[in-house]
Backbone and ligand atoms as CSV (ligand in chain L), in Angstrom:
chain,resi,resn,atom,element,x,y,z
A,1,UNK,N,N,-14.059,16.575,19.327
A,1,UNK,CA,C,-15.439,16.952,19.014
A,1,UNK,C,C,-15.475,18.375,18.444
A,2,UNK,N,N,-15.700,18.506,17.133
A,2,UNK,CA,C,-15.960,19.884,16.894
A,2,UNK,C,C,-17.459,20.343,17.016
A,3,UNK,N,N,-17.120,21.968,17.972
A,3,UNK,CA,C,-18.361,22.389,18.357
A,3,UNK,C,C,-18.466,23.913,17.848
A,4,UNK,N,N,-19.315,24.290,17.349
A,4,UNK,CA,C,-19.950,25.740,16.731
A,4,UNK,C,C,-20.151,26.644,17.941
A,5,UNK,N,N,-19.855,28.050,17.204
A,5,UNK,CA,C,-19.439,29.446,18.545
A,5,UNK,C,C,-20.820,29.474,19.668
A,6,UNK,N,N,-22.086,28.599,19.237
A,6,UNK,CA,C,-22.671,28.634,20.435
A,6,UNK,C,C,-23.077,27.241,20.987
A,7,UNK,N,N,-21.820,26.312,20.610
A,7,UNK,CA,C,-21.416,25.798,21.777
A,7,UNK,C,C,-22.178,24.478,21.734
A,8,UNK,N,N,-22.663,24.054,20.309
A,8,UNK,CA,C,-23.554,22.940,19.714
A,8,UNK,C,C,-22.632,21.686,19.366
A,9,UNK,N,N,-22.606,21.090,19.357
A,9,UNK,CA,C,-21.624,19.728,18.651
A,9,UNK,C,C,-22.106,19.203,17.156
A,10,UNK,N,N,-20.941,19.715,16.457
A,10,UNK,CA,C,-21.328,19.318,15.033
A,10,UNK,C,C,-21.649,18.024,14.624
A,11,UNK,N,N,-22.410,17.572,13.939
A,11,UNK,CA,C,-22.412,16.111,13.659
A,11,UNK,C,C,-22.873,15.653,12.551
A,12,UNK,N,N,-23.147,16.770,11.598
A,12,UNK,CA,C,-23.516,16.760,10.248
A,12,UNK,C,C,-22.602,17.436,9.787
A,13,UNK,N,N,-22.274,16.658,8.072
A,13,UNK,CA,C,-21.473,17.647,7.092
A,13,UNK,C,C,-21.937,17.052,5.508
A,14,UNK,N,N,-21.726,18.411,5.439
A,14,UNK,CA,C,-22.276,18.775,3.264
A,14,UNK,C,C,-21.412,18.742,2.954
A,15,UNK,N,N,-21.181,17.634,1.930
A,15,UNK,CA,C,-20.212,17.733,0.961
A,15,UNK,C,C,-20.339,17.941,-0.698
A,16,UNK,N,N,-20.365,18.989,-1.529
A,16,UNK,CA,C,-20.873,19.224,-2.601
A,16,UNK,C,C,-19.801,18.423,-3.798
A,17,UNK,N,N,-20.534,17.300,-4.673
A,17,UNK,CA,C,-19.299,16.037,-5.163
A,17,UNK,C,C,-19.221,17.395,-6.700
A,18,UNK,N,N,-19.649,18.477,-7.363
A,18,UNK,CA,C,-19.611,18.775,-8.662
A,18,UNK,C,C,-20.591,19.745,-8.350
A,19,UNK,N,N,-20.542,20.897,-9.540
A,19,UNK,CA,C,-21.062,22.063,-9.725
A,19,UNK,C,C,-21.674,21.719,-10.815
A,20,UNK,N,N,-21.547,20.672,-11.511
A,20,UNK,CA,C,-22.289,20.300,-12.972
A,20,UNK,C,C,-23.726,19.402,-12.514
A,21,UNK,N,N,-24.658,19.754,-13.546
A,21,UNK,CA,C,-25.864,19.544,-13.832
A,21,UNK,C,C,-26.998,18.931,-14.972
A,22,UNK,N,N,-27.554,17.922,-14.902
A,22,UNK,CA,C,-28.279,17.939,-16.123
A,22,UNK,C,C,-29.650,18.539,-16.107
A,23,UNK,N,N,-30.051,19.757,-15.788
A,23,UNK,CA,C,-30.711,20.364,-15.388
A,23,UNK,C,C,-30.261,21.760,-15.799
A,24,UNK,N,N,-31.317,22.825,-16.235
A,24,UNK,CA,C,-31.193,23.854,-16.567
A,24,UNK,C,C,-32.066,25.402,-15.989
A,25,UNK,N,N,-32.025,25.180,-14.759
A,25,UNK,CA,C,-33.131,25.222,-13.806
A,25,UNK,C,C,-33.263,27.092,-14.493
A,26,UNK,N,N,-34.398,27.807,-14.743
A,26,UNK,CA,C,-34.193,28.748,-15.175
A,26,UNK,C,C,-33.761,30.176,-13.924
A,27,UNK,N,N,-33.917,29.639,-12.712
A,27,UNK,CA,C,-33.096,30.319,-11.632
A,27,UNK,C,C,-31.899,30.163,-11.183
A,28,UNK,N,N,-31.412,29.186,-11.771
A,28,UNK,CA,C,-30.160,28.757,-10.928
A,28,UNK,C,C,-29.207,28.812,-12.012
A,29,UNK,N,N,-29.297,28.361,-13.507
A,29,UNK,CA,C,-28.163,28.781,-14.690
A,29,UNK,C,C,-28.273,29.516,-15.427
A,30,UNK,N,N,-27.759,29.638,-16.480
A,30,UNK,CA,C,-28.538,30.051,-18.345
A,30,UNK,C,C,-28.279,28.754,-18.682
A,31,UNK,N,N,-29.139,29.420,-20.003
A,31,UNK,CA,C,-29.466,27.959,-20.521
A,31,UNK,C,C,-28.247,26.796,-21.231
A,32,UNK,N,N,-26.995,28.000,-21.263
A,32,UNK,CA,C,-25.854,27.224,-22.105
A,32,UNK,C,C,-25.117,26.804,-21.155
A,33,UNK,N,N,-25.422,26.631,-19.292
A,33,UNK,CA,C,-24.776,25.969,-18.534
A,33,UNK,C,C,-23.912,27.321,-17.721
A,34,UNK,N,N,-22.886,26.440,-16.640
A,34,UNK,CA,C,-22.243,27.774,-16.482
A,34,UNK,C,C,-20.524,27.083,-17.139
A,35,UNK,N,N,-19.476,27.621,-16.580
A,35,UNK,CA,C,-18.398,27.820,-17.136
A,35,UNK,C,C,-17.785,26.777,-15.616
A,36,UNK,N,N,-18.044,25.564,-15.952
A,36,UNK,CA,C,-17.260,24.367,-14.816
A,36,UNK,C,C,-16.535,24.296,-14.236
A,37,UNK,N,N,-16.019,24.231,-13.259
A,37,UNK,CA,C,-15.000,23.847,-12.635
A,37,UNK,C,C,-13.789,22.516,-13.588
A,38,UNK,N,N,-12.441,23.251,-13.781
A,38,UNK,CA,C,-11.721,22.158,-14.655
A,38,UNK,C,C,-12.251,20.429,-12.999
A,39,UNK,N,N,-12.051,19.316,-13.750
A,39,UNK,CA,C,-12.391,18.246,-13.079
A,39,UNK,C,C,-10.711,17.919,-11.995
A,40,UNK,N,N,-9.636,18.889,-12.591
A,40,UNK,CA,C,-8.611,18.474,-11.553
A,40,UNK,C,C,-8.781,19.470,-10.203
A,41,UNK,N,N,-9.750,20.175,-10.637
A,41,UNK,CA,C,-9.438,21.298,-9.279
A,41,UNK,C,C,-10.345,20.444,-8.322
A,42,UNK,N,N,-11.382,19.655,-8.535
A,42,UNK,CA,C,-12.450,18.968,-7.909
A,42,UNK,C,C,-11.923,17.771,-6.510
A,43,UNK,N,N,-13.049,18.017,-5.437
A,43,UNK,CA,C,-11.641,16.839,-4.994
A,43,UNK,C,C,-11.675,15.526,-5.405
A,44,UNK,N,N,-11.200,14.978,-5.394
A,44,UNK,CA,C,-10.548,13.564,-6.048
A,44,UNK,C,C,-11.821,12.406,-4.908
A,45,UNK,N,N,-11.783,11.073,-4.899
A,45,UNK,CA,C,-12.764,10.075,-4.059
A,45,UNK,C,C,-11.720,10.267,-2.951
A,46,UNK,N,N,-10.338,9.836,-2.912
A,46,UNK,CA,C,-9.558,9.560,-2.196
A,46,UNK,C,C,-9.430,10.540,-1.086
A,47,UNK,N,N,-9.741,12.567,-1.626
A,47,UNK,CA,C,-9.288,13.365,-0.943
A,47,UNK,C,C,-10.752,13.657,0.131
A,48,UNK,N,N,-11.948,12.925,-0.696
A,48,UNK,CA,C,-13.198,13.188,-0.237
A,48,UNK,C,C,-13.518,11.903,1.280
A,49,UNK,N,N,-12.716,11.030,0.950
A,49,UNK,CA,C,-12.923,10.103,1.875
A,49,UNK,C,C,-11.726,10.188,3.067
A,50,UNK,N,N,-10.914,11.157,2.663
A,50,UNK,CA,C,-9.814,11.344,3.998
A,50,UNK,C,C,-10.368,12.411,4.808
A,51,UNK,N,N,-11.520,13.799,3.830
A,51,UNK,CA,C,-12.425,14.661,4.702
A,51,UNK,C,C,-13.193,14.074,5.889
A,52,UNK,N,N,-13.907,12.971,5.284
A,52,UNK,CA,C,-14.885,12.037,5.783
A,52,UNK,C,C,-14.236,11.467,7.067
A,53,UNK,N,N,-13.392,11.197,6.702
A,53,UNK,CA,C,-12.778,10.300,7.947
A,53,UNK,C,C,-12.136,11.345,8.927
A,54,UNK,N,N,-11.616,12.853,8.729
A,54,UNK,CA,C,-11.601,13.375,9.501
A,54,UNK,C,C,-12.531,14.133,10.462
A,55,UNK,N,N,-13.330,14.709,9.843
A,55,UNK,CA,C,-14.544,14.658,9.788
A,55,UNK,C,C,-15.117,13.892,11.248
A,56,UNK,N,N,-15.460,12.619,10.978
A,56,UNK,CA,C,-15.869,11.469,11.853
A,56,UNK,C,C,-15.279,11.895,12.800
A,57,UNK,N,N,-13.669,11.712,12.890
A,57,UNK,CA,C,-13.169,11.782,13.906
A,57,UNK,C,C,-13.366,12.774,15.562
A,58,UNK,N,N,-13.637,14.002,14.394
A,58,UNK,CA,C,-14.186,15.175,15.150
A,58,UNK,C,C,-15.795,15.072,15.307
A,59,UNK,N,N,-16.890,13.918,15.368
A,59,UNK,CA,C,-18.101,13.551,15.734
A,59,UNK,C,C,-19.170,13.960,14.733
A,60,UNK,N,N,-18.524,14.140,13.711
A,60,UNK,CA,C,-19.624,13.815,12.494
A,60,UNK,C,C,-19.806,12.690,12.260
A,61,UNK,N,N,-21.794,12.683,12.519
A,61,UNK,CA,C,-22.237,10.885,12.404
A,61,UNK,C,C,-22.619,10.896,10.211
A,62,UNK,N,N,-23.553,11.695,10.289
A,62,UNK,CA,C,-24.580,12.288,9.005
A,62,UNK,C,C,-23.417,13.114,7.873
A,63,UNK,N,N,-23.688,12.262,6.684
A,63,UNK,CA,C,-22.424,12.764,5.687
A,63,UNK,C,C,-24.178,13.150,4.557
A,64,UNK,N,N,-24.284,14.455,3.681
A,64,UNK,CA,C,-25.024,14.632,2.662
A,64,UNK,C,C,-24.357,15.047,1.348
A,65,UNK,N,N,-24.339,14.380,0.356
A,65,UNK,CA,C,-23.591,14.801,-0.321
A,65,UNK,C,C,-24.491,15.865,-1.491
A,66,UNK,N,N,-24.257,17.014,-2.131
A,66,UNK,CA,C,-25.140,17.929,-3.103
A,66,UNK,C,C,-23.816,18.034,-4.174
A,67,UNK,N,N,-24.754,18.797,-4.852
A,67,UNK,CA,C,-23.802,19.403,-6.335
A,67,UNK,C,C,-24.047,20.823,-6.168
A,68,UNK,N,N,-23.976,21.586,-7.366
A,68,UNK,CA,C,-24.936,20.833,-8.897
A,68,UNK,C,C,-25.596,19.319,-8.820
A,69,UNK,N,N,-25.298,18.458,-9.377
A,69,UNK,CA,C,-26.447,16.965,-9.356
A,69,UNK,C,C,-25.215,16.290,-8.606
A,70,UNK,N,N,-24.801,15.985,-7.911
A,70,UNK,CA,C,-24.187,14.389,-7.305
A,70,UNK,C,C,-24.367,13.245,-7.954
A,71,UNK,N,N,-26.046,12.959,-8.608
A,71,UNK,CA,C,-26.010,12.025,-9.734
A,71,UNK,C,C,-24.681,12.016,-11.200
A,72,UNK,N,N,-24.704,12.721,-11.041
A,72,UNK,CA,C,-24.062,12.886,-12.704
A,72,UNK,C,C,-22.202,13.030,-12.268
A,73,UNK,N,N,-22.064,12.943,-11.264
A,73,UNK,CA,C,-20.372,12.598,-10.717
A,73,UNK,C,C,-19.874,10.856,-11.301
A,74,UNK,N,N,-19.629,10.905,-12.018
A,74,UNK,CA,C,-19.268,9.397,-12.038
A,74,UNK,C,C,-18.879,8.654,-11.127
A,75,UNK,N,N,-17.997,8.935,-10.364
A,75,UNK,CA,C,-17.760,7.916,-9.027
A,75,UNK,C,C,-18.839,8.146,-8.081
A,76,UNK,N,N,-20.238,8.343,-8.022
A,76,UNK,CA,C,-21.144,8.592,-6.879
A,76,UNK,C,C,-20.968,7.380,-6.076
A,77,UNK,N,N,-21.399,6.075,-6.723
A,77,UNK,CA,C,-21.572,5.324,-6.101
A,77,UNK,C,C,-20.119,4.420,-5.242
A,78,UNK,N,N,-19.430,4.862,-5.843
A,78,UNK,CA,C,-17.497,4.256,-5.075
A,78,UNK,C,C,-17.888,5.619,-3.855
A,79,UNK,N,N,-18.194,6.592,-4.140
A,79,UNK,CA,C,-17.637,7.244,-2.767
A,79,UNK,C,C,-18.855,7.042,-1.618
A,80,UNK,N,N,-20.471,6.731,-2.034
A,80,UNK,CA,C,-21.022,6.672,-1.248
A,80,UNK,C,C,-20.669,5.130,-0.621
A,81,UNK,N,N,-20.436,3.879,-1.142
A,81,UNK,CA,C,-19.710,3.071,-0.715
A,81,UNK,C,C,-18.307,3.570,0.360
A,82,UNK,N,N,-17.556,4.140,-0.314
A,82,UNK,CA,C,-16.226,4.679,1.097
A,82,UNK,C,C,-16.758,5.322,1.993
A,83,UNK,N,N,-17.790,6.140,2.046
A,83,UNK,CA,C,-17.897,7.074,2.925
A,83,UNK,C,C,-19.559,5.822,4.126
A,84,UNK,N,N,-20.125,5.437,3.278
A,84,UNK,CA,C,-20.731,4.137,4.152
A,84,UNK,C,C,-19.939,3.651,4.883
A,85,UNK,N,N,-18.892,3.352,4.423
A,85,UNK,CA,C,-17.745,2.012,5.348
A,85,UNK,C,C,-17.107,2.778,6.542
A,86,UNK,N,N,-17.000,4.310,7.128
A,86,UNK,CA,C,-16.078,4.810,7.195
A,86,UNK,C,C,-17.110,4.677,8.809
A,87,UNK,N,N,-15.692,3.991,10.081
A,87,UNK,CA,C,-16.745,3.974,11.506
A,87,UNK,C,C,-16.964,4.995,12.190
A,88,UNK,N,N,-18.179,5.094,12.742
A,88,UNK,CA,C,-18.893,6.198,12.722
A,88,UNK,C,C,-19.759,7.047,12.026
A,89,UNK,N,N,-19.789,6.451,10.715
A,89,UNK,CA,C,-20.695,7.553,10.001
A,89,UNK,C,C,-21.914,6.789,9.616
A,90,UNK,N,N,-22.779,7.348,10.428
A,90,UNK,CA,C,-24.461,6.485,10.253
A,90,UNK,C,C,-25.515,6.552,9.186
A,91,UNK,N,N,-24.925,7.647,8.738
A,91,UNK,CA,C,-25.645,7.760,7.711
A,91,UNK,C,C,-25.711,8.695,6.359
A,92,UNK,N,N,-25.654,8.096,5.251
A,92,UNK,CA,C,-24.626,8.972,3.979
A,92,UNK,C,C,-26.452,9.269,3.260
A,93,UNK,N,N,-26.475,10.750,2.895
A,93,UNK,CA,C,-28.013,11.202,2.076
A,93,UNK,C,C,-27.440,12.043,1.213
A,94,UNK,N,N,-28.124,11.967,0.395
A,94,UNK,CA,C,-27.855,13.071,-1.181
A,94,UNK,C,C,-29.278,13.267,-1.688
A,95,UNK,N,N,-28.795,14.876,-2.001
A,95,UNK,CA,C,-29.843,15.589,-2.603
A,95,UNK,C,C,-29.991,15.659,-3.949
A,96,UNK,N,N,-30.595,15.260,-4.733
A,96,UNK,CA,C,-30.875,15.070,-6.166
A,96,UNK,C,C,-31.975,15.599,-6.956
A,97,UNK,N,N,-32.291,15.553,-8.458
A,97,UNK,CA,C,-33.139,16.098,-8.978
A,97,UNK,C,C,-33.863,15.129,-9.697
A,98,UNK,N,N,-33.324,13.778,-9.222
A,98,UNK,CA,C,-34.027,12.244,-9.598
A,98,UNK,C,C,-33.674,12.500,-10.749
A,99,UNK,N,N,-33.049,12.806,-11.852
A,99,UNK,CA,C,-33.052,12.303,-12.983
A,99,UNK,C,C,-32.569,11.197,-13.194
A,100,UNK,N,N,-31.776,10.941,-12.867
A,100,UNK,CA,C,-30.838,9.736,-12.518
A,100,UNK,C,C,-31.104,8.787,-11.944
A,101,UNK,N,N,-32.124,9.099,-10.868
A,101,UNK,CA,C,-31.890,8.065,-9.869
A,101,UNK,C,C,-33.108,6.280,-9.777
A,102,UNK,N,N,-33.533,6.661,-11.213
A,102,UNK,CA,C,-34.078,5.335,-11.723
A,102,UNK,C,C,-32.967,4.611,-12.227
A,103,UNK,N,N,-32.317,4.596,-12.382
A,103,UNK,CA,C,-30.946,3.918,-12.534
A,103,UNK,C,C,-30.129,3.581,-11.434
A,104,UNK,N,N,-30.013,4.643,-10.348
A,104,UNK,CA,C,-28.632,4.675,-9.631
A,104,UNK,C,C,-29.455,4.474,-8.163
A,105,UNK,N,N,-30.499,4.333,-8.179
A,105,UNK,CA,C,-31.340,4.086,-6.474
A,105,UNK,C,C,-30.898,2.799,-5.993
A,106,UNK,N,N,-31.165,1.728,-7.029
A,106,UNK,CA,C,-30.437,0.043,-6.358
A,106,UNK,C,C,-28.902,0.158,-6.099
A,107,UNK,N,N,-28.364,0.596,-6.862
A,107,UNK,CA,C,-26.848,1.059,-6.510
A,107,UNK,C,C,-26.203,1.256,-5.473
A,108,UNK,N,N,-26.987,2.391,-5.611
A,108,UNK,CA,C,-26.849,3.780,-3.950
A,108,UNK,C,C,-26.926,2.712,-2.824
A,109,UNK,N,N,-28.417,2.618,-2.939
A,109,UNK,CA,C,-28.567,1.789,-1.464
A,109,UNK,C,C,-28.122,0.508,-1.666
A,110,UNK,N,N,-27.407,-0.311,-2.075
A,110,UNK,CA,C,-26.327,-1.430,-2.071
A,110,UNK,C,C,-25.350,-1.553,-1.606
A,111,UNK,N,N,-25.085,-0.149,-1.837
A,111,UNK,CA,C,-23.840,0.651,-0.769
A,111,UNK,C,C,-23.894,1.113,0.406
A,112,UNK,N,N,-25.155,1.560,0.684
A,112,UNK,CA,C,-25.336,2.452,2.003
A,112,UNK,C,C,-26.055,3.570,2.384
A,113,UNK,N,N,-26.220,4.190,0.768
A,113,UNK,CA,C,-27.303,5.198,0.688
A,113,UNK,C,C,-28.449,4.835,1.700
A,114,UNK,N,N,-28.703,6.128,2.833
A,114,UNK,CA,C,-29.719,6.153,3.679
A,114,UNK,C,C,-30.746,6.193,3.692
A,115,UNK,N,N,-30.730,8.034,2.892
A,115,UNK,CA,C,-31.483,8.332,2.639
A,115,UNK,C,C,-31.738,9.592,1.356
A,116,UNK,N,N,-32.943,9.824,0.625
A,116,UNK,CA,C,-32.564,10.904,-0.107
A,116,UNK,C,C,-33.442,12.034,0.082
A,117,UNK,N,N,-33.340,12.945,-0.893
A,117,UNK,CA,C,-34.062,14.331,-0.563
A,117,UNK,C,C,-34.085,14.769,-2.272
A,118,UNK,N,N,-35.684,14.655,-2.586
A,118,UNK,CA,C,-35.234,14.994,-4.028
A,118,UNK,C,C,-35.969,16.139,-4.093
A,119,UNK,N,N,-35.274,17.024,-4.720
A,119,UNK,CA,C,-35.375,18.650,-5.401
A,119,UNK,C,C,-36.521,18.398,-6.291
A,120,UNK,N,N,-37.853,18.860,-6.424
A,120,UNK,CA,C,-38.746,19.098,-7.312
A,120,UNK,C,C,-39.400,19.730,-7.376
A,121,UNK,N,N,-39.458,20.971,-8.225
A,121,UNK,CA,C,-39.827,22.237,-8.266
A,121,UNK,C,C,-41.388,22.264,-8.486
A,122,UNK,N,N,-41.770,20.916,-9.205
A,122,UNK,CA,C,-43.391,21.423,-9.338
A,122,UNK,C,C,-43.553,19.841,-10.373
A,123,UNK,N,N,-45.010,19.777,-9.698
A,123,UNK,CA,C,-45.480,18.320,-10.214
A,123,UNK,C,C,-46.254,18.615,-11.332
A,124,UNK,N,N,-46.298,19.358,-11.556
A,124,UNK,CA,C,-47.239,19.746,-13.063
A,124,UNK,C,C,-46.075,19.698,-14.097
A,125,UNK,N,N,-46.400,18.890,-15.131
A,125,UNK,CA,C,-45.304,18.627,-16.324
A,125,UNK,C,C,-45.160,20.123,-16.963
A,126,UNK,N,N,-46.358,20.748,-17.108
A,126,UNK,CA,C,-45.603,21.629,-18.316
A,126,UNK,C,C,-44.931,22.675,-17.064
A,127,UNK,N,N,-45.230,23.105,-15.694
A,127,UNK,CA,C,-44.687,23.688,-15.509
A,127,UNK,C,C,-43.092,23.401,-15.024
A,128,UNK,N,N,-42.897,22.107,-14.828
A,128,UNK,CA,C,-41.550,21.796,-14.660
A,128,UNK,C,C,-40.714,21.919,-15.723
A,129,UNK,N,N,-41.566,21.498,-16.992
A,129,UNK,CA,C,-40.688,21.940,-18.307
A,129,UNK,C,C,-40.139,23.388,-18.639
A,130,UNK,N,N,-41.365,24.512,-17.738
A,130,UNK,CA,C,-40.950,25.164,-18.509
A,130,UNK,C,C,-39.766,25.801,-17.005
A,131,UNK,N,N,-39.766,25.580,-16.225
A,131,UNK,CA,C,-38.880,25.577,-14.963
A,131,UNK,C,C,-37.462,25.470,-15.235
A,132,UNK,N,N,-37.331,24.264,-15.922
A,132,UNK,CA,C,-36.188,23.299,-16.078
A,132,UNK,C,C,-36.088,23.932,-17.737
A,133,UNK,N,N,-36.729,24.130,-18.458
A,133,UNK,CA,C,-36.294,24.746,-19.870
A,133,UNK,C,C,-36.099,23.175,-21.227
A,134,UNK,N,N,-37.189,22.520,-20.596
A,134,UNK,CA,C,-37.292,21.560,-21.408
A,134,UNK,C,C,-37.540,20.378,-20.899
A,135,UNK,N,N,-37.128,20.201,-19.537
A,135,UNK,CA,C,-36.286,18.485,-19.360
A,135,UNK,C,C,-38.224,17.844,-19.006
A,136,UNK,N,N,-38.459,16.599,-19.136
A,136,UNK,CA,C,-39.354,16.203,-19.154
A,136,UNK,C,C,-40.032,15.011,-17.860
A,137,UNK,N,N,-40.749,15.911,-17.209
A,137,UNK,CA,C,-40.843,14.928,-16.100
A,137,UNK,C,C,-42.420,14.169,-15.838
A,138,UNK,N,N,-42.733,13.435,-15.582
A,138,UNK,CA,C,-44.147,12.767,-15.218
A,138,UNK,C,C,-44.704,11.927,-14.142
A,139,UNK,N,N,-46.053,11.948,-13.041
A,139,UNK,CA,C,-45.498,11.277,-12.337
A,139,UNK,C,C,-45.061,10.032,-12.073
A,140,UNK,N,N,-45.716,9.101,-13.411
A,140,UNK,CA,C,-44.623,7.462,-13.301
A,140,UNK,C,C,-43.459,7.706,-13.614
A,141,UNK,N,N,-42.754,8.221,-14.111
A,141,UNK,CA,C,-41.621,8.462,-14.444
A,141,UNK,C,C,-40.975,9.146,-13.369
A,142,UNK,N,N,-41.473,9.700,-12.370
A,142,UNK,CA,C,-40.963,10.169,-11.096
A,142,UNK,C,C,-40.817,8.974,-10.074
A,143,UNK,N,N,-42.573,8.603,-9.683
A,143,UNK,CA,C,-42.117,7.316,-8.864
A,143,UNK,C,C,-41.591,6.188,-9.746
A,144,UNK,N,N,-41.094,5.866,-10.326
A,144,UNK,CA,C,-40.302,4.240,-10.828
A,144,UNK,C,C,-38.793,4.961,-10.497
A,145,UNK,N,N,-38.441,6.447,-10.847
A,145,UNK,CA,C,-37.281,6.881,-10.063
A,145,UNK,C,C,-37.267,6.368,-8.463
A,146,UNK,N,N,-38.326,6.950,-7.693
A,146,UNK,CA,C,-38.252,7.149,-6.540
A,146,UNK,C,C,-38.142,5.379,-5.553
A,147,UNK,N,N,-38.914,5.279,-6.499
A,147,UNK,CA,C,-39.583,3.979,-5.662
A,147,UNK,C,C,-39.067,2.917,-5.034
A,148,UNK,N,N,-37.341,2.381,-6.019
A,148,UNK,CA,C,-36.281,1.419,-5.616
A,148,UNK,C,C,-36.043,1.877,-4.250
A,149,UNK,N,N,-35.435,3.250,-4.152
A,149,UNK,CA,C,-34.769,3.170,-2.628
A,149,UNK,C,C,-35.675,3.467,-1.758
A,150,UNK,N,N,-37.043,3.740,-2.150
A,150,UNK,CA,C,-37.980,4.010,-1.067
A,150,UNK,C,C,-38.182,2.968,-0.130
A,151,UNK,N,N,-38.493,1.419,-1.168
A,151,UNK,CA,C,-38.969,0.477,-0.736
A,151,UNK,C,C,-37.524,-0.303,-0.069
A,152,UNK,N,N,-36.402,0.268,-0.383
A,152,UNK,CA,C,-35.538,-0.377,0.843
A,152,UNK,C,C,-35.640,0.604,1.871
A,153,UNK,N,N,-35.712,1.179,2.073
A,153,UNK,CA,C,-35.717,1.946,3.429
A,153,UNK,C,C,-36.591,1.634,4.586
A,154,UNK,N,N,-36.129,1.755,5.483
A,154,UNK,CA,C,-36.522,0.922,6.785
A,154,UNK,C,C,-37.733,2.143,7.207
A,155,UNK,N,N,-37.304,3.438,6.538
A,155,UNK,CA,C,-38.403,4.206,7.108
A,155,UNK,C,C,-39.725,4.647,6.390
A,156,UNK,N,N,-39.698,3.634,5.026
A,156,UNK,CA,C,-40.532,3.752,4.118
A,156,UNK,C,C,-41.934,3.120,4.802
A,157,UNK,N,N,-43.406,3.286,5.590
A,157,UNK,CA,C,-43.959,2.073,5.562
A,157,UNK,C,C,-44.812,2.341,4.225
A,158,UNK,N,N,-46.108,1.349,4.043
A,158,UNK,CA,C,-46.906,1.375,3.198
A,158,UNK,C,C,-47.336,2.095,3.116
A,159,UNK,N,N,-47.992,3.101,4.008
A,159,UNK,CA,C,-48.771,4.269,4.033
A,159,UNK,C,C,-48.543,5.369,3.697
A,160,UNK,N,N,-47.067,5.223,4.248
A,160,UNK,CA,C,-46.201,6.864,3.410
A,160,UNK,C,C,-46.159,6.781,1.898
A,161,UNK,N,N,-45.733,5.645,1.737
A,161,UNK,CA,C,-45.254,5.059,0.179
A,161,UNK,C,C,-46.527,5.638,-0.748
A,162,UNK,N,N,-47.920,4.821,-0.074
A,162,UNK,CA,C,-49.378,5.108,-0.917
A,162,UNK,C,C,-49.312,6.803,-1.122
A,163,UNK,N,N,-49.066,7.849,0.062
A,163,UNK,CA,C,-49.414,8.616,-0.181
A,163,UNK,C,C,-48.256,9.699,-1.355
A,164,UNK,N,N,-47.281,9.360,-1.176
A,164,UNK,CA,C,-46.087,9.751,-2.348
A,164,UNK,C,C,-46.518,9.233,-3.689
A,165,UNK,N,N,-47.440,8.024,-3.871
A,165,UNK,CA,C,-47.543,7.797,-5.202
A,165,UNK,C,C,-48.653,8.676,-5.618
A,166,UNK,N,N,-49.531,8.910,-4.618
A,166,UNK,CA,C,-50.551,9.444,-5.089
A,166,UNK,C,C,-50.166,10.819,-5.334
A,167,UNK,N,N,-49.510,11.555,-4.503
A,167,UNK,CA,C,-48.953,13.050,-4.576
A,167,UNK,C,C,-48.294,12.868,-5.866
A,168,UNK,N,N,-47.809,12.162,-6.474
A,168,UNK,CA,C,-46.841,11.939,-7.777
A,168,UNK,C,C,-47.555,11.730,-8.670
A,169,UNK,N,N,-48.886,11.348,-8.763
A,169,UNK,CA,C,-49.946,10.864,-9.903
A,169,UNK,C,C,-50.705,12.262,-9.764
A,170,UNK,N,N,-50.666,13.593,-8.844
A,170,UNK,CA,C,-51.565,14.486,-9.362
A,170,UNK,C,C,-51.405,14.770,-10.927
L,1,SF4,S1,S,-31.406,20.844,-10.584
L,1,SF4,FE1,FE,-30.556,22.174,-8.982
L,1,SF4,S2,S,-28.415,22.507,-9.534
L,1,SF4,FE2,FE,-29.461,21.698,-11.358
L,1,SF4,S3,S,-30.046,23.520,-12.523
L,1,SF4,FE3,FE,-31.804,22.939,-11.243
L,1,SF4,S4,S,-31.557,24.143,-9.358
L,1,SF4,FE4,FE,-29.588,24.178,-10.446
């Protein structure tokens, strides 16, 4: 069991899959990106799922995976699959900026995806544009992202759901 100097039992761990982004957030880069990590220094699925499993061992239930975007890793969905399968670990969440994740939400949770946590700086289009330095967001175009893995989730009911669409249609 690994336990922290005051004596807590760890049971969560962050795992960041990439430093890359499709996002240009005007606090967090410049606009020409930053200077990447080469992709061999990165860890590999294989080296990420032997963490995982050690990890576990020492009583981590909760795996979250972040970036830069986690969407935009090509293997997202193979490792959230390995790291789903792995006994003991209850539950795999990633933090995202939804660009992606109108595509990759049925995926995710096919595999195991729990739960997510999406980064959104501001529901007003032009000010997200001008936030993000262009990228274009709206709120149907937010919920039809959101909405696949919402509605699998066991902790989605109707009521929460109504009120996220409506917060998304200001
Ligand atoms: S989405 Fe997050 S990681 Fe990407 S540029 Fe914006 S703040 Fe940075």
């Amino acid at each position: 069991m690994f336990i922290d100097p005051f004596g807590r039992a760890i049971t969560h761990l962050r795992i960041s899959l990439t430093d890359r982004c499709n996002l240009r957030c005007v606090y967090c880069m410049p606009k020409e990106g930053l200077q990447w990590q080469p992709r061999a220094d990165q860890l590999s699925v294989e080296e990420i799922v032997r963490v995982v499993e050690t990890a576990s061992q020492g009583g981590v239930k909760r795996v979250r995976l972040t970036g830069g975007e986690p969407l935009v890793h090509p293997q997202v969905v193979e490792i959230v699959r390995r790291i789903a399968s792995i006994p003991n670990i209850e539950e795999v969440s990633l933090t995202t900026n939804a660009m992606l994740l109108e595509r990759l939400a049925w995926p995710l949770a096919d595999v195991g995806l729990t739960r997510v946590n999406i980064s959104l700086d501001s529901l007003d289009a032009d000010k997200f544009r001008r936030i993000t330095r262009g990228a274009c967001r709206n709120g149907s175009v937010c919920c039809r992202r959101i909405c696949p893995l919402a509605r699998r989730s066991v902790c989605w009911d109707g009521w929460r759901m109504k009120r996220i669409v409506r917060l998304l249609k200001r």
